[in-house]
KEDO-976939 format. One record per residue: residue in one letter; x, y, z of N, C-alpha, C in turn. Coordinates in steps of 0.05 Angstrom, whole numbers. Atoms other than C-alpha are relative to their C-alpha. Layout:
N
resn:npx:npy:npz:capx:capy:capz:cpx:cpy:cpz
A:X:Y:Z:X:Y:Z:X:Y:Z;
...
END
This chain:
196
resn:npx:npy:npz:capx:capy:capz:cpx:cpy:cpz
X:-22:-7:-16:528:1868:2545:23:7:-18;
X:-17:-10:22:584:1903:2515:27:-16:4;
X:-29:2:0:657:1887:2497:15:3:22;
X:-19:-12:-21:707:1882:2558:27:-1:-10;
X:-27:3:17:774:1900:2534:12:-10:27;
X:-19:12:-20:825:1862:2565:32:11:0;
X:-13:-25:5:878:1908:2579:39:-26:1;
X:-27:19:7:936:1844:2577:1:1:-31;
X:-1:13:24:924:1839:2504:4:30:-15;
X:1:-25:28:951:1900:2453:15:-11:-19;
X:-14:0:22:972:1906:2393:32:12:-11;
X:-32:2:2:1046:1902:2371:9:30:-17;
X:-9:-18:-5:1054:1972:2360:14:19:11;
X:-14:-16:-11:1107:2013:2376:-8:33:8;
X:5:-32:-6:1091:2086:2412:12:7:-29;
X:-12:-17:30:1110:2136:2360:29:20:15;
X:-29:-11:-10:1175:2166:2407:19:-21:1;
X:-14:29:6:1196:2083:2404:8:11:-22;
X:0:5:26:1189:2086:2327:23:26:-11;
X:-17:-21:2:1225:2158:2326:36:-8:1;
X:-15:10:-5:1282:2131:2364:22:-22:-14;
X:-12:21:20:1293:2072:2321:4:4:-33;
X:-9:-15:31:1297:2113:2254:28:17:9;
X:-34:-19:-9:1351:2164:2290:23:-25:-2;
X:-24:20:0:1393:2097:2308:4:-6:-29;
X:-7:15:28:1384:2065:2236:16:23:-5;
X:-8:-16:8:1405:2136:2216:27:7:7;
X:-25:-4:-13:1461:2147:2263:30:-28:-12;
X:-15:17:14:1488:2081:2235:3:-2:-28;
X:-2:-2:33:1482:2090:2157:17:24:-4;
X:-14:-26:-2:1516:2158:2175:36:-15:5;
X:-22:8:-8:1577:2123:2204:15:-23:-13;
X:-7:16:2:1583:2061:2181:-1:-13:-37;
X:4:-5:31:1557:2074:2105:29:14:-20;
X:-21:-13:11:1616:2114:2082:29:-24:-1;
X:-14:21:-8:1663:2052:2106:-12:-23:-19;
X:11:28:8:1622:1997:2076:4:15:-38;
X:2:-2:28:1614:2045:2004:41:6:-11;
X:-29:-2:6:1697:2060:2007:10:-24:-1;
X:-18:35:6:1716:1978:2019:-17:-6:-32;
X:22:14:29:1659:1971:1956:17:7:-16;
X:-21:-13:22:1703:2021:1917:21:-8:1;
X:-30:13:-4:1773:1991:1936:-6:-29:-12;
X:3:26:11:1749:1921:1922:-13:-5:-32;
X:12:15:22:1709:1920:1865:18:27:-21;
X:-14:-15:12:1754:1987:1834:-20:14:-15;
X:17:-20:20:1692:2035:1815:4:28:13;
X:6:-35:-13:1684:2119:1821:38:-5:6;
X:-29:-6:-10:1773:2108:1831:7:14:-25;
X:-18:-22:19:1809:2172:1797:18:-9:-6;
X:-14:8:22:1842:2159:1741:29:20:-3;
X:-24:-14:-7:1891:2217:1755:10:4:27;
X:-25:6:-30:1948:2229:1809:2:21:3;
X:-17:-26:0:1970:2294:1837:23:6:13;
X:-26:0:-12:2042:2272:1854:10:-7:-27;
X:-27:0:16:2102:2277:1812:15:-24:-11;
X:-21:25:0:2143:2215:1826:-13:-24:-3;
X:6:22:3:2136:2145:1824:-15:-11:34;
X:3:1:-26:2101:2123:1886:5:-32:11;
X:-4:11:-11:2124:2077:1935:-22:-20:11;
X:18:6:-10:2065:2048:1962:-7:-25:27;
X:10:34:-7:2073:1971:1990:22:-2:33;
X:-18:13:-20:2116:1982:2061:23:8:-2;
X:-31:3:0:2187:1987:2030:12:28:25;
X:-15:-20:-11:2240:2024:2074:15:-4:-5;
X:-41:-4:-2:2312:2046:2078:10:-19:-9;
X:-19:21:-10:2332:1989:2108:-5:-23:-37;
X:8:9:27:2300:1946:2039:18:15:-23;
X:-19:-11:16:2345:1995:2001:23:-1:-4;
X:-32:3:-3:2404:1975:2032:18:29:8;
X:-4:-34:-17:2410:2045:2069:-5:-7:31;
X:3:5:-26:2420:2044:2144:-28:27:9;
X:24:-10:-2:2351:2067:2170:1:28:27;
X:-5:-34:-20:2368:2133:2219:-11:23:-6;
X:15:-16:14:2329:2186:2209:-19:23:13;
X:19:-12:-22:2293:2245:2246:-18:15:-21;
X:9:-18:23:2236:2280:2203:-2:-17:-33;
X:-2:6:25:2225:2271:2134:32:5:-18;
X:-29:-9:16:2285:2266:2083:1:-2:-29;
X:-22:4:18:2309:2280:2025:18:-16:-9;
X:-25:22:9:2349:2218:1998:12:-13:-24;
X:-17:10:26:2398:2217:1941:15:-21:5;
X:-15:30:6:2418:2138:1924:20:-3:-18;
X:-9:4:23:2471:2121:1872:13:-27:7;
X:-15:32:-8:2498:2047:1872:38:7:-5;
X:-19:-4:8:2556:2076:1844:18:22:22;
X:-9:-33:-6:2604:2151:1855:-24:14:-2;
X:19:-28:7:2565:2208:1856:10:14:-29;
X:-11:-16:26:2579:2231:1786:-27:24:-5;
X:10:-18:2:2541:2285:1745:-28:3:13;
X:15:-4:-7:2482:2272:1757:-18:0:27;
X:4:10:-28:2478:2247:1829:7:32:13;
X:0:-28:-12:2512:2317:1840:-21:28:-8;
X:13:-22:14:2455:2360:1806:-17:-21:31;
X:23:-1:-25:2406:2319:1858:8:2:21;
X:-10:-5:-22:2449:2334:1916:-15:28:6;
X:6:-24:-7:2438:2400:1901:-29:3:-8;
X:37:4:11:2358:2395:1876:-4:-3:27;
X:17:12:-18:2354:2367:1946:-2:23:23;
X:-6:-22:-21:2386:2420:1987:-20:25:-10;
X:25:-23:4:2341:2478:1944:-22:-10:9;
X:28:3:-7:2282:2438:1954:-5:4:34;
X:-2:-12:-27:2301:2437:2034:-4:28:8;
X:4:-26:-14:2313:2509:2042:-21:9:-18;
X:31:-7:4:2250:2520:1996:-28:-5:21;
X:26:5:-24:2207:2488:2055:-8:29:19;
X:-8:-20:-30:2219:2550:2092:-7:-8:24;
X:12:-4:-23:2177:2553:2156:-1:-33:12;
X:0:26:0:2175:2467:2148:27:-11:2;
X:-22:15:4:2246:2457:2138:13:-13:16;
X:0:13:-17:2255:2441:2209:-10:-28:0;
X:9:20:10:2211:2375:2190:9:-16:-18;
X:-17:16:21:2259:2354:2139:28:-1:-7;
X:-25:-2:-2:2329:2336:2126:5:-4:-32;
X:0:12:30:2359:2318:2064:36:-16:0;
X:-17:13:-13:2418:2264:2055:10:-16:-28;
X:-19:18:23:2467:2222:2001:12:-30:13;
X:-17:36:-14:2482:2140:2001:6:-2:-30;
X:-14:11:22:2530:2124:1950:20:-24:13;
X:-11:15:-5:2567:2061:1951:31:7:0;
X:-30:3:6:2641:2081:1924:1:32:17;
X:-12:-24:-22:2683:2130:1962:-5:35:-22;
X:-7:-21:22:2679:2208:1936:24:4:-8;
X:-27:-23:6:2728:2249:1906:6:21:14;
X:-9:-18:-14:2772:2290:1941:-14:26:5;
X:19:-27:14:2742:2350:1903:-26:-6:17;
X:33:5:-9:2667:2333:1915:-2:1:33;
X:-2:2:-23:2675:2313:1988:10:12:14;
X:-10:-19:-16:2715:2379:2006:-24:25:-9;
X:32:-11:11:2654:2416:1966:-23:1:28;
X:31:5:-15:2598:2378:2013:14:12:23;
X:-3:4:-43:2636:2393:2080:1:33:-5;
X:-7:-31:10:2645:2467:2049:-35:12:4;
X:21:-5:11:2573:2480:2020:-27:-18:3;
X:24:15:0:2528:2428:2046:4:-16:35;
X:-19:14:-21:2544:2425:2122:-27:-21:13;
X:22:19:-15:2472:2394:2139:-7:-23:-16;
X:-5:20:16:2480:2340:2095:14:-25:14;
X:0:11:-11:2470:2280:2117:16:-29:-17;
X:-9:18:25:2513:2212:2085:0:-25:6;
X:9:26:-6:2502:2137:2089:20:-10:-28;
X:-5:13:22:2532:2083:2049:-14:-31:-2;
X:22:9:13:2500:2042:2001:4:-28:2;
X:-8:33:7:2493:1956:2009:-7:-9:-24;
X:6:-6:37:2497:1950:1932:-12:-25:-4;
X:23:26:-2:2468:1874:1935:-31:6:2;
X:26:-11:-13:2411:1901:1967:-13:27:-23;
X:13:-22:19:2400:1964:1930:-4:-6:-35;
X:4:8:23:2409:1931:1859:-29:-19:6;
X:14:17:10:2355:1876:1875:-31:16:3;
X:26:-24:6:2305:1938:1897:-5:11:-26;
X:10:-16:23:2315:1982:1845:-1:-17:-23;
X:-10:11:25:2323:1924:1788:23:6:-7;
X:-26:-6:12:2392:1938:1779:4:29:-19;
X:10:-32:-3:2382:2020:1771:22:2:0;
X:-17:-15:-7:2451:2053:1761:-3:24:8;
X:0:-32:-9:2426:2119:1759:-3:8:35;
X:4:-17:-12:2425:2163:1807:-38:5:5;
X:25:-11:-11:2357:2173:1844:-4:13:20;
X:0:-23:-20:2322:2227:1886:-28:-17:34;
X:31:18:-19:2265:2191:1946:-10:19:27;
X:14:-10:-30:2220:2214:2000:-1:-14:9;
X:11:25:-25:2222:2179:2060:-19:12:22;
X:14:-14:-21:2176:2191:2115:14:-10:25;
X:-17:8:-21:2199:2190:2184:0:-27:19;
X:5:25:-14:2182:2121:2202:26:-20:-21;
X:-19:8:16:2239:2108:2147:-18:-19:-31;
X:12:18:23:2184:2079:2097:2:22:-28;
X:-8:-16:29:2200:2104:2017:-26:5:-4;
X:28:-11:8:2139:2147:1994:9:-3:-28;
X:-1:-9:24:2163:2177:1924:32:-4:-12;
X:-36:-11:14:2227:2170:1878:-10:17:-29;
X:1:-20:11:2244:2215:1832:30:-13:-21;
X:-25:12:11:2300:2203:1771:21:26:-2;
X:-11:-25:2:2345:2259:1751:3:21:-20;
X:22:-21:16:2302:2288:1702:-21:16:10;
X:23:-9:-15:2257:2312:1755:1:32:3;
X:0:-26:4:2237:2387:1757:-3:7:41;
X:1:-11:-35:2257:2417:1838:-28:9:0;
X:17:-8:-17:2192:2446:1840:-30:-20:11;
X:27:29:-1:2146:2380:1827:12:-13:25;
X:-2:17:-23:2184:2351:1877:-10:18:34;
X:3:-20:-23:2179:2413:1936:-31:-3:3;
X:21:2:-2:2105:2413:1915:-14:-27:16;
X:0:25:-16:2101:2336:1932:1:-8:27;
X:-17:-2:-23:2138:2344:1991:-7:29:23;
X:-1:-4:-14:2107:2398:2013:-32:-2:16;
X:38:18:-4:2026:2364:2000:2:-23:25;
X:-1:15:-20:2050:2307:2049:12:11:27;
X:-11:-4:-18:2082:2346:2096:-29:11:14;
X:20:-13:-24:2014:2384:2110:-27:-16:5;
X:32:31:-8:1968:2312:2110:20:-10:17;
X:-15:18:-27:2021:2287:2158:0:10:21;
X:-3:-9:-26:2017:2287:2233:26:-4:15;
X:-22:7:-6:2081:2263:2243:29:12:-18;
X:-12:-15:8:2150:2290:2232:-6:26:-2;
END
């Protein structure tokens, strides 16, 4: 008498459209979730990270804003923002004006960006009939020198900064900086940003 197969009993075999199915998923997830898991590997353990930068300035990186500057935080757009704890002396007035070429260099963007001066001490007559003359979109704040000394380390100079429009400091700049490294900078974040 022959073999009766007993049709309760098979073998743990998956069809082959099962087995299909369950390679696409693995797949669909090593696709998604692989790029995430090999970018926290690279951030944590610091391998395959470029050794070069292709920004200008010093970068901001950790949060800081305005307000941390000791600059009242107001702000529409990106800005342009010359600091001096001090007057605006020579060199604070070369980045006034560095700031305003780099502005109307944005062309078609310039709408997106303002540009603006916080100095602590009052101007000079001169200077301050200048800005209201020749710099009428110029924006001016004054500086909480407590505050701004314990940011910058106690920084007299004159500095140039990107802020983004959430008022957080991206880039400073000193007043050795060349207008076009900064416009270039300024104008790489303007076209990875969705905002402002």
């Amino acid at each position: 008498m022959g073999a009766v197969m007993n049709p309760s009993r098979t073998t743990n075999v998956a069809p082959p459209g099962r087995a299909r199915g369950r390679l696409h998923l693995l797949l669909i997830l090593l696709v998604t979730l692989g790029p995430m898991i090999l970018a926290t590997a690279m951030y944590k353990l610091q391998f395959w990270v470029p050794d070069g930068r292709n920004y200008h300035g010093e970068m901001i990186g950790n949060g800081q804003t305005r307000a941390d500057l000791g600059i009242p935080a107001e702000q529409d757009g990106w800005q342009l923002l010359v600091s001096s704890p001090k007057g605006c002396g020579v060199d604070c007035q070369q980045l006034v004006y560095l700031a305003r070429q780099i502005h109307i260099g944005l062309a078609r963007d310039a709408s997106r960006a303002s540009h603006a001066l916080a100095v602590a001490q009052p101007l000079s007559a001169e200077y301050q009939g200048k800005l209201e003359r020749e710099y009428p979109q110029l924006q001016r704040y004054t500086v909480d020198v407590p505050r701004y000394e314990a940011f910058t380390g106690n920084k007299q100079d004159a500095q140039l900064w990107i802020v983004d429009p959430h008022g957080n400091l991206v880039l400073r700049y000193d007043a050795r900086v060349k207008g076009k490294d900064v416009l270039n900078d300024l104008r790489h974040l303007l076209k990875l940003s969705n905002i402002g």
